[in-house]
C-alpha positions in Angstrom: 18.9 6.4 41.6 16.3 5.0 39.1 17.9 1.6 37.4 16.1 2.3 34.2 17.9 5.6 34.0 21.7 4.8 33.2 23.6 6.9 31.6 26.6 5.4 29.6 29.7 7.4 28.7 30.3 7.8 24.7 34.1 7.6 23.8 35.9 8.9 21.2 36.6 6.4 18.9 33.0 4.9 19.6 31.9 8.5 17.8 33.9 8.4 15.1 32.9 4.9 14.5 29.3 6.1 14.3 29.7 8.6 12.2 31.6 6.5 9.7 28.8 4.5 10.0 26.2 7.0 9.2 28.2 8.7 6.7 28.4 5.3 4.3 24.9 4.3 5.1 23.7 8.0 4.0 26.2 7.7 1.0 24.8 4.0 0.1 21.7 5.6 -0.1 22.3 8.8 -2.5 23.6 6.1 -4.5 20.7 4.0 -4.5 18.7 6.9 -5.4 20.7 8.7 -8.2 20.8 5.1 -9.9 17.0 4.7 -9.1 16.5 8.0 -10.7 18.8 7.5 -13.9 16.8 4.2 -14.4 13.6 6.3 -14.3 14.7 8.6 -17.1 16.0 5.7 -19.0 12.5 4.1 -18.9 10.4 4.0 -22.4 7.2 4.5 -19.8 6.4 7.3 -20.2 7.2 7.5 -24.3 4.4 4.7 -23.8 1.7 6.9 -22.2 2.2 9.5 -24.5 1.5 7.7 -27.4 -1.3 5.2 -25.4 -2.6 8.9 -24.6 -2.5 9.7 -28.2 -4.0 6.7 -29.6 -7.0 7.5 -26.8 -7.8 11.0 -27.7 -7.8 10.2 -31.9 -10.3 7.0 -30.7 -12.3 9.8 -29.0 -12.3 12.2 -31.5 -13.3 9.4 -34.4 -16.4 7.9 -32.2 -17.6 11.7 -32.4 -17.3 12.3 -35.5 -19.2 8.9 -36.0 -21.8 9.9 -33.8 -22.0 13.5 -35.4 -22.5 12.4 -38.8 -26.2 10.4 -38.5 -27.6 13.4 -36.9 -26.7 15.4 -40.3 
């Protein structure tokens, strides 16, 4: 038999260990991720680009009208 071939034998309680395991690391990070996503909707960003977005399209429109006026 081939050394680098060993099979080991998985008990019981070594499978409910892992589970547990898996289980609060997969529980840990839902958490992380709810919380991440609660401080994302908290966040005055995007409140920001709307009004940065605002302020950009009425500095557009003005430097039109600017440039419309001349040619009149």
């Amino acid at each position: 038999m081939n050394s680098q071939y060993v099979r080991f034998e998985v008990f019981g309680c070594e499978t409910e260990e892992l589970t547990d395991f898996w289980e609060k690391t997969i529980e840990k990070q839902t958490k992380h991720l709810q919380t991440e996503k609660e401080r994302q909707q908290r966040s005055a960003l995007p409140k920001l680009r709307t009004e940065w977005k605002e302020r950009l399209e009425k500095r557009i429109q003005m430097m039109k009208t600017q440039n419309e006026e001349p040619a009149s």
